[in-house]
N, C-alpha and C positions, 0 to 999 in steps of 0.2 A: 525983288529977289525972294522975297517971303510969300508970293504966290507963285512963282513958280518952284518953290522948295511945297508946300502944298498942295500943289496940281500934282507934284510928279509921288507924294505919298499916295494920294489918291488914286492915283493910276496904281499906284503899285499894287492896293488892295484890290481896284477891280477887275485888274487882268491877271494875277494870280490865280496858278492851277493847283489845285491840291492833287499830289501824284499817290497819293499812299496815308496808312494809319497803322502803326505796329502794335504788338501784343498790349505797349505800357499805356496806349492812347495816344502815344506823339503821332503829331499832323506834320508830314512833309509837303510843300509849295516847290512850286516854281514859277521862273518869270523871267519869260525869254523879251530883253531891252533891246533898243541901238546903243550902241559906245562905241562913239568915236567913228561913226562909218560902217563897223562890225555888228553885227547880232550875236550879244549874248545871253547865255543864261545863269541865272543867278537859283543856286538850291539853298532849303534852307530847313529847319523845325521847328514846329509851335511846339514846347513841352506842355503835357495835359496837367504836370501839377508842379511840383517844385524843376527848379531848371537844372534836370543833373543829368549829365552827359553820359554816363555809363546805365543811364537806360536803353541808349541807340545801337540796337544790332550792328553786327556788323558788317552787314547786306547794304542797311540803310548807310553807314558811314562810308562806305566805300562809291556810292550813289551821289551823297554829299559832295564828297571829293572830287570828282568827276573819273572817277577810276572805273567808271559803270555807267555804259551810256543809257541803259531803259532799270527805270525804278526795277527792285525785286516783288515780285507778283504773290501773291496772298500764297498759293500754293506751292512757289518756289519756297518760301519762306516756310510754310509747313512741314516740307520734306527736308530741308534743313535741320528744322530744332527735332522731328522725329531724329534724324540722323543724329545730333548729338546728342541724345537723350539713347539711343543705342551706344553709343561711345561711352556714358556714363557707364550704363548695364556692365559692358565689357572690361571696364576698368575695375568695377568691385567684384565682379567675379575673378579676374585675376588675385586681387589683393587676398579677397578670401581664401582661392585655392593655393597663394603662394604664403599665407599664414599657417592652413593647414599641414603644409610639407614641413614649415620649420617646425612647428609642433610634435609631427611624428617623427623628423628626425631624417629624413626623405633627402631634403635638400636642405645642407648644411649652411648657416649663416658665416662669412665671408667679412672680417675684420680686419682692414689694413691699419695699423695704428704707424706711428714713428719709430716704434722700436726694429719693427721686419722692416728689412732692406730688399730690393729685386732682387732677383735671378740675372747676374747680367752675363754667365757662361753663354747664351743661345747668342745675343747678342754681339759677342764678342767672336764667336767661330763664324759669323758670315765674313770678316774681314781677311782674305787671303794675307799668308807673311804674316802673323804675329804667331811668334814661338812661343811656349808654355813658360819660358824666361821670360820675355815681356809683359804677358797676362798677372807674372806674378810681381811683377817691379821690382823696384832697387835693391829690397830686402833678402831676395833670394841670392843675391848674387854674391860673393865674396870682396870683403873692403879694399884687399892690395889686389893688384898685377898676377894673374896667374904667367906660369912658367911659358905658358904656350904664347900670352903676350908678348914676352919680353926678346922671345926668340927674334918674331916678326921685323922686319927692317922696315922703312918708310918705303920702296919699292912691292913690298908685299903686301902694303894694306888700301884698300879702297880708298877711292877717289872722296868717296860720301862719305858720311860721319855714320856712325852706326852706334848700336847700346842706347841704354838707357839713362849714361851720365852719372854712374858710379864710377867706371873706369874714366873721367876726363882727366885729361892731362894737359894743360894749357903747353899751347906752342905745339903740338904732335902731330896736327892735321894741317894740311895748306890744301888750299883750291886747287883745283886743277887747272893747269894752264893751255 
């Protein structure tokens, strides 16, 4: 068993293909096996110095994973980091040009703390059927039976419950049958 755990290091090292080398010096391999009847391939990184994982791009991680069937190419890789290295550019010039508005006064800085509450008037007018009595709740409404209540007989009033639940009167309402 201990030579063939040694034949198959062996092998591993001589039929290894190095596919790539990134900016930090890590060396990407590969090494297409049989398993189990199947060919596959096994990726991987030699780090050039200490083993730390957030040196590996993330062209090459994606490679690793197998989320990327052809390693990323020297000049794929180039136009990349130019590319976020113009993202960077873009990002401090914003910061700057939106430092200098609050500065002169341009664009005002925008502080929600706990004590402001929304606006919830816009909100509230998209819902067809709510009266400026219900917007305003219980409070507005008076504690007894107005006169025009009391008129009404149990033939005159709706089938549905209605109000807000100031005027409830236990026993008043039955289902409709």
């Amino acid at each position: 068993m201990a030579k063939r755990l040694m034949a198959r290091m062996m092998g591993m090292f001589r039929s290894r293909t190095q596919v790539g080398v990134d900016r930090a010096g890590n060396n990407y391999f590969s090494l297409v096996e049989e398993v189990d009847g199947a060919m596959k391939e096994k990726r991987w990184v030699e780090f050039k110095g200490d083993r730390d994982p957030t040196t590996v791009p993330v062209e090459w991680i994606c490679w690793l994973n197998g989320q990327r069937k052809k390693a990323p190419t020297p000049e794929e890789l180039a136009e990349l980091e130019a590319r976020r290295e113009r993202v960077r550019q873009n990002v401090e010039l914003l910061k700057k040009k939106e430092e200098e508005e609050r500065r002169a006064g341009v664009r005002p800085v925008k502080k929600i703390g706990k004590t402001e509450s929304p606006n919830l008037r816009s909100f509230t007018q998209q819902f067809p059927g709510t009266s400026v009595d219900q917007k305003k709740g219980p409070e507005s409404k008076p504690n007894g039976p107005t006169d025009a209540e009391d008129a009404t007989t149990d033939n005159d009033r709706s089938t549905e419950p209605i109000g807000t639940g100031a005027s409830f009167k236990p026993g008043t309402w039955l289902p409709p049958s």
